[in-house]
N, C-alpha and C positions, 0 to 999 in steps of 0.2 A: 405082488407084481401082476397076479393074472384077471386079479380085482380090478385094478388100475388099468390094463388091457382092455378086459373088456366096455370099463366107462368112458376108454379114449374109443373104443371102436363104436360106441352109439350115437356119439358125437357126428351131426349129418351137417353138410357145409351146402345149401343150395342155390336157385338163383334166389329166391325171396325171403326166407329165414335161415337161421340159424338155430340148432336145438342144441339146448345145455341141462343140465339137470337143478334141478330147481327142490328144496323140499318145501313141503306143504305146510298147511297150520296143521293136517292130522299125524305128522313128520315121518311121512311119505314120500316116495321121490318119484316125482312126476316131470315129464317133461313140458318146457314151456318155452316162448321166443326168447331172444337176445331182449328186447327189449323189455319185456316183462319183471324177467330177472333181472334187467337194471335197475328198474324199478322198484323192484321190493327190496334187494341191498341198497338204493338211494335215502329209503324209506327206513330200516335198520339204523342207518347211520345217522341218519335227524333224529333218531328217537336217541338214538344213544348218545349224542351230542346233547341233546335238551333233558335227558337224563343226567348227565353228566353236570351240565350246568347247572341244573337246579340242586344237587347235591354239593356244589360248591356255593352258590348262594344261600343257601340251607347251614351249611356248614361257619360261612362268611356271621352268618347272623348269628346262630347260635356263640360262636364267638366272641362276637361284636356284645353280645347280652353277658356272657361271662366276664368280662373285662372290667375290671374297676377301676376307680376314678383317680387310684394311683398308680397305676400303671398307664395309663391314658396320659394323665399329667407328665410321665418322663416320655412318652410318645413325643410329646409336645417340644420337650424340650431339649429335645434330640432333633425335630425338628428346626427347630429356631438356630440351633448351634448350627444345624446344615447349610441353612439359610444366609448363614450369618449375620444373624441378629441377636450378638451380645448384651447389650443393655436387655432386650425381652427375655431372652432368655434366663438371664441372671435373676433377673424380677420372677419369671416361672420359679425356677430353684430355691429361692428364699421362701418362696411363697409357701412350697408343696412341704421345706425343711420344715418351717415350723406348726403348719399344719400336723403332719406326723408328728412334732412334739405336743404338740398343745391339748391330742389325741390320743398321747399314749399309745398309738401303734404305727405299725408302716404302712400295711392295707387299709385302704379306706374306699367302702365303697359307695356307689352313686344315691343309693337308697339312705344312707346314710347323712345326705345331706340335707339336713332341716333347717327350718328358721331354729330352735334352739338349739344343734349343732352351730352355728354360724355365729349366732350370739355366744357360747362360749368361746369360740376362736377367738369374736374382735376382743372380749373381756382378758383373752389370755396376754393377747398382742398386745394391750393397755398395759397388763401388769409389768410387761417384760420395757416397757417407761417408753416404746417407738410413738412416733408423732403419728396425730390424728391422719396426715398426708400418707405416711407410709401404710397404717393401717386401710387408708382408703385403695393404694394402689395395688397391696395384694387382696382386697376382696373383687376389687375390678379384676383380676388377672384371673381368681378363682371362678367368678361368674362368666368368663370368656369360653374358660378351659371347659367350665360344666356343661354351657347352653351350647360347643360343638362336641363334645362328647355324648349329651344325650337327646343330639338329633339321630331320628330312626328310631328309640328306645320310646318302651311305655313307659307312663308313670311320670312325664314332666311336670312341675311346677311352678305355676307362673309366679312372680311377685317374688318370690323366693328370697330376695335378695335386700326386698324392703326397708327389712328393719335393722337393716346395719348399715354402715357409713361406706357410702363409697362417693363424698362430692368431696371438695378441695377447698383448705381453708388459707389463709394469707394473713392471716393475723398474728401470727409470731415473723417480726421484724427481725432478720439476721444482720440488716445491715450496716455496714460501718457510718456512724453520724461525720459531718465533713470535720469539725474538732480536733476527730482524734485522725484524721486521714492526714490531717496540716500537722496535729505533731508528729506526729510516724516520719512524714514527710522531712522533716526540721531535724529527725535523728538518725536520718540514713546519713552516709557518707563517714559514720563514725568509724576514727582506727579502731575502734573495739573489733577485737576478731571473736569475741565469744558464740555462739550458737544464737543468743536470745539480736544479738547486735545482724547476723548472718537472715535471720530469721526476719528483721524489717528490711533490710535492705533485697531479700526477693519479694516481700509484700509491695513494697513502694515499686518495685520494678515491672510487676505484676499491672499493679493500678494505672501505670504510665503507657505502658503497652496496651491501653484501651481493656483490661482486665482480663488479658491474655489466661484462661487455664492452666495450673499448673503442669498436668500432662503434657502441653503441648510447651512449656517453657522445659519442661527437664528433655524434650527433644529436637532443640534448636540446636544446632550447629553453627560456626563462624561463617561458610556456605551461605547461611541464608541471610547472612546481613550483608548488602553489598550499598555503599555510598551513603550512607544513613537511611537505608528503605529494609525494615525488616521486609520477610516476605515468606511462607510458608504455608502447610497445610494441615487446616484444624483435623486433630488426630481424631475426632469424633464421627464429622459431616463428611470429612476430605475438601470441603470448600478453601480456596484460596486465598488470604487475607494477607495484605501488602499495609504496612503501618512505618509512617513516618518516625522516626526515632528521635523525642528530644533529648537535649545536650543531658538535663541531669541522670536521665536512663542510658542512655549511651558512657557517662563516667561508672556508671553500677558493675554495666556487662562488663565494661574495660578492667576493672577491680574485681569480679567474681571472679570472672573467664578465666582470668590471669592464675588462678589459686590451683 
């Protein structure tokens, strides 16, 4: 207390300055103005703020360089789910799964990805019989995830991605010739109530409703048909789609509905 006494009693309040105690660089205590001493605590505190900063930047990076490329990839797709972006997301996760299988482990890191890591992946993704399209979509999804994870990082590689498939092929025909669309057509309406009979008559219903998605037929309700105008919303886009009902699609729903 009598420490503190006497540092309040040196304390002088005049008309032109103010003295306060101040210590020195030789940590000495000298008296000096009010605004001096602002000064140099003004000047303490931008060091220690840009000190501060730069150890979290420092700290940022060192981390950002630890981090592997699977851990980055569930970043990602944790991302995407926040986002909600189901379809990407899901395309991530398939992606990163079989990676980690194809790799025999769970970590995998960025250093690690070569052109002959990448060519064993598409070869593994071949053997497991997925089409050249799927295999194209997750090495697009990989070379996304890689080229924003290793911005900022040494060691990129251009080209990288080269020599493995990542364009789009269209030469495997999925679709129904018109033949067999007209006999399908020809054996709806069958009393067969078996599965395989149940089974044409939502195909041919499908087709008739402009080729309605099944998603979006197993969630129509009686609500959305009103006067013969189906009308609903594609569970995919959320876009609106209004479709006239013909007579032989209108007896299908009246027959399914019913069950």
């Amino acid at each position: 207390m009598a420490g503190c006494q006497c540092l309040l009693n040196d304390v002088r309040i005049g008309k032109d300055i103010q003295k306060v105690y101040s210590i020195s660089s030789q940590g000495l205590f000298r008296k000096v103005s009010l605004d001096v001493f602002c000064k140099d605590i003004g000047s303490v505190i931008r060091l220690s703020v840009q000190f501060i900063f730069k150890g979290y930047c420092k700290l940022k990076t060192m981390n950002k360089m630890n981090e592997t490329l699977t851990v980055f990839m569930i970043s990602e797709i944790e991302r995407l789910r926040e986002e909600g972006r189901e379809p990407a997301r899901r395309i991530y996760h398939n992606m990163l799964r079989t990676l980690r299988e194809s790799a025999g482990k769970e970590e995998i890191g960025f250093e690690e990805v070569t052109p002959v890591f990448l060519g064993k992946y598409e070869h593994w993704l071949l053997g497991k019989r997925l089409s050249w399209n799927t295999v194209s979509t997750y090495m697009r999804a990989l070379r996304a995830g890689y080229n924003r994870g290793m911005k900022g990082r040494p060691g990129y590689v251009t080209g990288l991605f080269d020599k493995v498939y990542t364009g789009t092929r269209s030469d495997v025909k999925r679709a129904v010739d018109a033949r067999t669309v007209g006999r399908m057509i020809r054996m709806s309406g069958c009393p067969d109530e078996s599965a395989s009979a149940k089974a044409v008559d939502w195909f041919v219903l499908m087709f008739m409703l402009r080729g309605i998605p099944f998603v979006d037929l197993a969630h129509l309700r009686r609500s959305n048909l009103d006067k013969g105008v189906l009308t609903y919303c594609r569970h995919k886009t959320g876009q609106e789609v209004s479709i006239t009902v013909p007579r032989e699609a209108m007896d299908i729903i009246n027959r399914r509905m019913a069950e």
